[in-house]
C-alpha positions in Angstrom: -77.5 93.7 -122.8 -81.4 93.9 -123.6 -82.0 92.2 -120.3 -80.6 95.1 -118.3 -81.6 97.9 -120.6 -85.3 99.7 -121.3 -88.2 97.7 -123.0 -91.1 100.0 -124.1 -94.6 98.7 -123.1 -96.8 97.0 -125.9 -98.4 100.1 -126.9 -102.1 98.6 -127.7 -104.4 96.9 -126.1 -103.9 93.9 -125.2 -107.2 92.7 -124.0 -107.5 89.8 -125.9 -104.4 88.1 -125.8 -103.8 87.0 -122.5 -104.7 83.0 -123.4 -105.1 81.9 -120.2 -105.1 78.1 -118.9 -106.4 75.5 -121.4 -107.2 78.8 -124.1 -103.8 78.7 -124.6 -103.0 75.0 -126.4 -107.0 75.8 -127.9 -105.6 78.6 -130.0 -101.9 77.3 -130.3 -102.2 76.1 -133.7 -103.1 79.4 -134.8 -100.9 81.2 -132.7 -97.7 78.9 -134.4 -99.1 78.3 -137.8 -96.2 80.7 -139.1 -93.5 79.0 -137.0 -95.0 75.4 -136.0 -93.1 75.6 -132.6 -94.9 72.4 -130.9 -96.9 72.9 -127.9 -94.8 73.4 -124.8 -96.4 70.5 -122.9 -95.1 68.0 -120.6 -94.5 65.1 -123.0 -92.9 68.2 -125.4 -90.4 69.3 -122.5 -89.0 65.8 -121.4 -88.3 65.2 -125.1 -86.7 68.7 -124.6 -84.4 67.6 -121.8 -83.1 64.6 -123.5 -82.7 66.1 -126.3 -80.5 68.9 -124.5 -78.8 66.7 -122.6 -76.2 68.0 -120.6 -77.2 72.1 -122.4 -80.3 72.0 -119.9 -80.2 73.5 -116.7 -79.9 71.3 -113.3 -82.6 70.1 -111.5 -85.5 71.0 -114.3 -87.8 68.3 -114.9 -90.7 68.1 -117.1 -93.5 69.8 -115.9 -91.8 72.1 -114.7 -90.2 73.2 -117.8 -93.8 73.2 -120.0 -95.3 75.1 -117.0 -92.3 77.3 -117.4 -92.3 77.8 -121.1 -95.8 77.6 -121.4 -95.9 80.9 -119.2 -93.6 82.2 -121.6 -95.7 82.1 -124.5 -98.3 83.9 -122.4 -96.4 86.7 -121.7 -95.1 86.6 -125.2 -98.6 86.3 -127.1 -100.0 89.4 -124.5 -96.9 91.3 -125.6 -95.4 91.4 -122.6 -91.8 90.6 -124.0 -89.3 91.9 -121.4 -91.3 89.0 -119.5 -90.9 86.4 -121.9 -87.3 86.8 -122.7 -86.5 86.8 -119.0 -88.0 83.6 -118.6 -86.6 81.7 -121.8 -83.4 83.0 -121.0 -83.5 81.6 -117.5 -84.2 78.2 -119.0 -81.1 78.3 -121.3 -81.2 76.9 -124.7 -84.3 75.2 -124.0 -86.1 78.6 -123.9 -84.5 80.5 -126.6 -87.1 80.1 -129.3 -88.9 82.4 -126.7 -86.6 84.5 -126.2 -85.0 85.1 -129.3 -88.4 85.7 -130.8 -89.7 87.9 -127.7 -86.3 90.2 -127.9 -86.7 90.6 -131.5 -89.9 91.3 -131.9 -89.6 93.7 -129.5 -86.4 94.9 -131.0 -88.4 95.3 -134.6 -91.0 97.6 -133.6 -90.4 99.2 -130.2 -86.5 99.8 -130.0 -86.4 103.7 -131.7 -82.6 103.5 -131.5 -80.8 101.7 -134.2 -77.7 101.1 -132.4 -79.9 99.3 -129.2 -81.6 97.6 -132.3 -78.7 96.4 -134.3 -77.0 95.3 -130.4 -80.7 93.3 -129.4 -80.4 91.6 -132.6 -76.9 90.3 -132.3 -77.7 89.4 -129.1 -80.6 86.7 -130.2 -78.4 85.5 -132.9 -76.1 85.0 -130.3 -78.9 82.9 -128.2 -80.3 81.2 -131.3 -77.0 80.1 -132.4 -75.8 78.3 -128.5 -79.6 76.6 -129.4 -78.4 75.0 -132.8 -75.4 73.4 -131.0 -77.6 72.2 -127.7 -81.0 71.5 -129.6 -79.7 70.9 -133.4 -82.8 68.6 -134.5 -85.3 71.7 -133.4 -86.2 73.8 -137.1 -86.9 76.6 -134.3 -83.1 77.1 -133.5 -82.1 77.1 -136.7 -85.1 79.6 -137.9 -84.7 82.0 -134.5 -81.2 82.3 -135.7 -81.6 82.8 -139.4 -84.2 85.5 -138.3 -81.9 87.6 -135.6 -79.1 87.7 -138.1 -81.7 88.6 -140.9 -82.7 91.6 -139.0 -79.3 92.1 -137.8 -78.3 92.6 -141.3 -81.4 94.7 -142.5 -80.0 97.3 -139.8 -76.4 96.7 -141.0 -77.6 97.1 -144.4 -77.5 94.6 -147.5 -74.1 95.4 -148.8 -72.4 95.5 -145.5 -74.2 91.5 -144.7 -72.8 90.3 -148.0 -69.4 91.5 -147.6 -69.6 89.7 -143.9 -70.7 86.6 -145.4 -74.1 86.7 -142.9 -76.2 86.4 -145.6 -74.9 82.7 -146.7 -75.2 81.8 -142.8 -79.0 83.4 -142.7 -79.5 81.1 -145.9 -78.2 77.6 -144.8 -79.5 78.5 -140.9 -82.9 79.0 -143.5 -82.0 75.6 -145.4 -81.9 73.9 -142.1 -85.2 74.8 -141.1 -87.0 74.1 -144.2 -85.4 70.9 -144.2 -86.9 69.9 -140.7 -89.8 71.5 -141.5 -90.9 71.9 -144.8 -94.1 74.1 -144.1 -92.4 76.3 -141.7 -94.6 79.8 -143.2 -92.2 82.5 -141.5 -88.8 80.4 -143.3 -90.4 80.4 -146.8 -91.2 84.6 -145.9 -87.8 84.7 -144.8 -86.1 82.9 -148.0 -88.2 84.4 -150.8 -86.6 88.0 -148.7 -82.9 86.7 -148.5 -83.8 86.3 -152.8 -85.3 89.2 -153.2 -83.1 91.7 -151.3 -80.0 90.2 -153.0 -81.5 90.6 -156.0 -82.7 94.4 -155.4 -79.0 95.3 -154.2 -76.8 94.0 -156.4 -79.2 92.7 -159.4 -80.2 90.2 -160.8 -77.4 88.7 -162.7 -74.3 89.3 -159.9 -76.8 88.1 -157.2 -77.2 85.0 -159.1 -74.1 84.3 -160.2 -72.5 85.4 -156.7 -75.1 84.3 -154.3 -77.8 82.0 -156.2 -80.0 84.7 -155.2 -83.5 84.2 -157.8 -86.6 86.3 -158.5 -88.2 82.6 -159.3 -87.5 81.3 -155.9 -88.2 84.4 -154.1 -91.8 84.3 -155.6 -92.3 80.5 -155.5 -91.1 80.9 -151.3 -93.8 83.6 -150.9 -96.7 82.0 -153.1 -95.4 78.8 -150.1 -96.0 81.4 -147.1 -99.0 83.3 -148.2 -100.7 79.4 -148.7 -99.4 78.1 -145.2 -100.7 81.0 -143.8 -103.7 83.3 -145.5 -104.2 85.4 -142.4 -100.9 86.2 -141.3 -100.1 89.9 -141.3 -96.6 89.4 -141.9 -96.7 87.3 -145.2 -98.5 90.2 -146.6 -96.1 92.8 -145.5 -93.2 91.1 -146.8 -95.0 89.7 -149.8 -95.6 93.4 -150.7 -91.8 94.4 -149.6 -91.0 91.5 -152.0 -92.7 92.5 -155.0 -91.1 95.7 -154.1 -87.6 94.6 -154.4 -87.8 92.8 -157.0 -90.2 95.1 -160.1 -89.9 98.3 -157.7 -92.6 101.0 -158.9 -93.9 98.9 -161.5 -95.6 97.2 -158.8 -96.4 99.6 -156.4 -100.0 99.2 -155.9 -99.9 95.8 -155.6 -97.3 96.1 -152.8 -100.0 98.6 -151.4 -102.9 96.2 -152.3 -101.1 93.6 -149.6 -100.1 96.3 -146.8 -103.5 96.8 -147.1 -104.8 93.4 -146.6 -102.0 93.3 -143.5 -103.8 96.0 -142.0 -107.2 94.7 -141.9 -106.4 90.9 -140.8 -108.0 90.5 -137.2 -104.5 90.5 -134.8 -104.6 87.4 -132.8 -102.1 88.4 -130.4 -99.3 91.2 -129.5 -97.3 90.6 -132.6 -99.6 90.1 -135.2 -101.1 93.4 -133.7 -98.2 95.4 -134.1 -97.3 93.7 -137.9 -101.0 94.8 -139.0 -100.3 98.8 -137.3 -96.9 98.8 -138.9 -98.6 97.7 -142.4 -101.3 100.3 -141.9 -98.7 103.4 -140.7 -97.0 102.6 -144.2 -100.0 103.1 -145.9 -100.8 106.7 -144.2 
């Protein structure tokens, strides 16, 4: 399992991403504005444990948990991701947005073998998906799962995800979020992809009939992301991957004009840092 096997080190620096004390819930809303998880704070992690119930683990209380989870975060934001899956693992279901999104971040960028990949991401889908049973009003479990099995079935590949039937669970775990949280950036990137992909790898008229896969709701999901969130690396990367998908060449340099734009957006912590080098290695 990921926990046991190698995690290569953030490989830039890191400097300014360490958010410690209060700089952490200052920049918050800016660090979430693509996922709107809610700041791990005291008040946050007794709703937590109610909400869990009898999914939490013994003896937590309160503030322990947001000191707990907020640590998390940190280690997350600086890139130290071995360090924040450990400790959202250790608090079970109620850390797995964490977790999830620490091993597959990590798992997107800095696992070289597609095997370890494709075994990471089944893993968080596995996480994400106990969350959705103990924590099933949180648009975070639903989206951490939708986006391990998205990746998941990138690595498998397209055709392979259909025949499974993931890609109808990515799109209702997708559903689910947007209907707890309608401006939840990183679900409408994720949607307009599960539209667009379909659509680039089976066309446009089976993927509608079969999956209600549509160019116009892959664009109108985007144009919802790219608003929510201007300066976020990722929108542009997939906005471009996208338009890619769905005209191919024929919209080429406007796939470039948006790696581009990735590249340039000032990081404000580990991911966003490694979205915009990603964004500007495609463009070398």
């Amino acid at each position: 399992m990921a926990a046991r096997s190698s995690w290569a080190a953030f490989p830039h620096d890191a400097k300014g991403f360490a958010y410690p004390g209060e700089a952490l819930k200052k920049a918050w809303p800016k660090l979430h504005a693509g996922d709107l998880e809610p700041f791990p704070d005291a008040k946050r992690a007794g709703a937590l444990l109610v909400a869990a119930g009898k999914a939490a683990p013994k003896g937590l209380d309160a503030d322990t948990l947001a000191t707990d989870l907020q640590e998390a975060w940190r280690a997350f934001h600086r890139g130290d991701f071995k360090a924040a899956f450990d400790a959202g693992q250790a608090l079970g279901p109620l850390g797995a947005s964490v977790a999830v999104k620490a091993l597959g971040i990590h798992a997107t960028y800095l696992v070289d073998d597609d095997a370890e990949r494709l075994k990471r991401f089944e893993q968080a889908a596995s996480i994400a998906e106990a969350a959705t049973k103990a924590l099933p009003d949180e648009a975070n479990s639903h989206y951490r799962h939708a986006f391990a099995l998205g990746r998941y079935s990138q690595g498998l590949s397209i055709a392979k995800a259909l025949k499974a039937g993931i890609a109808g669970k990515v799109r209702s775990a997708l559903e689910a979020t947007l209907e707890r949280a309608p401006k939840h950036a990183e679900a409408h990137t994720a949607m307009a992809l599960y539209h667009a992909e379909i659509i680039g790898k089976v066309g446009a008229v089976i993927g509608g009939l079969t999956y209600g896969a549509k160019a116009a709701e892959a664009e109108k999901h985007i144009a919802s992301a790219l608003k929510l969130t201007p300066d976020s690396p990722i929108a542009h990367i997939e906005y471009g991957n996208v338009l890619m998908l769905l005209h191919g060449d024929k919209k080429e340099e406007s796939a470039a004009s948006e790696y581009e734009k990735a590249a340039k957006l000032k990081p404000l912590d580990a991911m966003e840092a490694l979205d915009a080098a990603y964004a500007a290695s495609q463009l070398e």
